[in-house]
PLY file of the C-alpha trace (Angstrom):
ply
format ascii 1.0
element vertex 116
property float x
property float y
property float z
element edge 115
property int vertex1
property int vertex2
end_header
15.57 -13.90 22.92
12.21 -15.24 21.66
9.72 -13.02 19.52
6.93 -12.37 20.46
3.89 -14.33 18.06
0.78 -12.15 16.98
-2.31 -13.93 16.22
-4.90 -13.09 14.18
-8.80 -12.11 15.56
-9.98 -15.45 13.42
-7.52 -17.35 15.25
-8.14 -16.26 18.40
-11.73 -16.17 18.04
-11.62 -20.14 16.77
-9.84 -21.30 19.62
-12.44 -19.40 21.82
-15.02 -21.04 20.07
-13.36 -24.85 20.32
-12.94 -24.11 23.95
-16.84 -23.02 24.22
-17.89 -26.28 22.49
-15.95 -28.60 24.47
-12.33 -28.42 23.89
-10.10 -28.78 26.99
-7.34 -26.03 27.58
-4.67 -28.57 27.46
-5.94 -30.05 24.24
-6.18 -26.84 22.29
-3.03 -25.41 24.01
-1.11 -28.81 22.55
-3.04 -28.48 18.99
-2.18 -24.96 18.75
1.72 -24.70 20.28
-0.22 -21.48 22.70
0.06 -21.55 26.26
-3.03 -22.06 28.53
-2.76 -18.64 29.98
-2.96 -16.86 26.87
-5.84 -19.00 25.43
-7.53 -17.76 28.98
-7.08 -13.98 28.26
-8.65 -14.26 24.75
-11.48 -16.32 26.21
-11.89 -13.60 28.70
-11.76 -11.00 25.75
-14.03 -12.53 23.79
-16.50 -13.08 26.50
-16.17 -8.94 27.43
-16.88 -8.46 23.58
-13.18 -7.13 22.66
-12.56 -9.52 19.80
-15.44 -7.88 17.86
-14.51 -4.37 18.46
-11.24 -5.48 17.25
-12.00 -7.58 13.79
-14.20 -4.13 13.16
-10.96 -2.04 13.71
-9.22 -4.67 11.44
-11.80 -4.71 8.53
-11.81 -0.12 8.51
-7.98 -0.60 8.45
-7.93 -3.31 5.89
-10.63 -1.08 3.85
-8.27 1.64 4.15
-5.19 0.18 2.93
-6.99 -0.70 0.01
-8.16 2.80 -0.67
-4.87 4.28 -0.36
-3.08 1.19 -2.53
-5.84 2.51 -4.94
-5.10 6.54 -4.67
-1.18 5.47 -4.89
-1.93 3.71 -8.80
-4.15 6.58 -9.62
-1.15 8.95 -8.55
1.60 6.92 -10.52
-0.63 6.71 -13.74
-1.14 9.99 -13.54
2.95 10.86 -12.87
3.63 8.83 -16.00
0.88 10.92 -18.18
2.28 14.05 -17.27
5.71 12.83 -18.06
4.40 11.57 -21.28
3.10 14.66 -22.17
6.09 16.83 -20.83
8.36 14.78 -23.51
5.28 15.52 -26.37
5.47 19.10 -25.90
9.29 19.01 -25.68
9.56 17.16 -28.84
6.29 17.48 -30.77
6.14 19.89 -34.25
7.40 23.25 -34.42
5.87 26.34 -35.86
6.58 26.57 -39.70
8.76 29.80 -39.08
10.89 28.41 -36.56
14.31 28.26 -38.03
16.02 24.60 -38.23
19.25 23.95 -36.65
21.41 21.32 -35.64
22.62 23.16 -32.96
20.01 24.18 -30.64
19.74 27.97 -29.28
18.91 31.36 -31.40
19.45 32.26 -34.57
22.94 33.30 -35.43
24.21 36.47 -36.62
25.75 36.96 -40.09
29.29 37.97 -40.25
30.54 40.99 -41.93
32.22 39.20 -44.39
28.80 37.50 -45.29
27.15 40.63 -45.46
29.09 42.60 -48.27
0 1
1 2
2 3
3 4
4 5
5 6
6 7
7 8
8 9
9 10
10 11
11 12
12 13
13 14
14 15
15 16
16 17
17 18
18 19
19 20
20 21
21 22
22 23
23 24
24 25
25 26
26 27
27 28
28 29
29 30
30 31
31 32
32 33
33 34
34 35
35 36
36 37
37 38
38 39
39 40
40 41
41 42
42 43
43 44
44 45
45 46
46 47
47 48
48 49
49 50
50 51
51 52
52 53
53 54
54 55
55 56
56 57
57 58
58 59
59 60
60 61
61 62
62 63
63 64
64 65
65 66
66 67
67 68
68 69
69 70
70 71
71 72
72 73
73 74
74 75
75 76
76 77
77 78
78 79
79 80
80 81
81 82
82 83
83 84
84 85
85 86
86 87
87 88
88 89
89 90
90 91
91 92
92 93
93 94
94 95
95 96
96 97
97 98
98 99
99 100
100 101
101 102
102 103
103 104
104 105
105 106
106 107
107 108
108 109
109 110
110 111
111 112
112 113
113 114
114 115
């Protein structure tokens, strides 16, 4: 089964504008591998105004996928700071009175042997 092709507004809106300056159907049907029918409906868009209403709905969603490409980098950078500074805290200095041990946990207790 064939897919379907989109098109963008500039292309449509070229071919609209070939056919308004002379351009025969056929010719720019050939040129462009689109059927005569279709290159009818976007003339017919374009002369109802569509194809601008359209490239303005194109340009806001274009603006907007930049915006949020932009809040998505701001959000990682800030991810990896935090992560940076969760591994500072875990491993930066420790107080002077803290008591140094290989084996991580609290202090241990002396045994009664050590204590006499």
């Amino acid at each position: 089964m064939a897919k379907h092709r989109t098109y963008s507004i500039e292309f449509k809106r070229q071919a609209v504008l070939e056919y308004l300056g002379g351009e025969t159907l056929h010719a720019l049907s050939k040129r462009h591998d689109v059927s005569r029918n279709l290159i009818r409906i976007w003339i017919a868009k374009f002369e109802a105004g569509e194809f601008d209403e359209e490239a303005e709905a194109a340009d806001l969603l274009q603006q907007y996928e930049a915006k949020i490409a932009a809040l998505e980098r701001l959000v990682g950078r800030q991810a990896l700071e935090i992560e940076i500074l969760k591994g500072a805290l875990k491993n930066g200095p420790r107080p002077k009175n803290a008591p140094i041990s290989v084996i991580a946990g609290p202090a241990a207790c002396p045994s009664p042997k050590d204590v006499g």
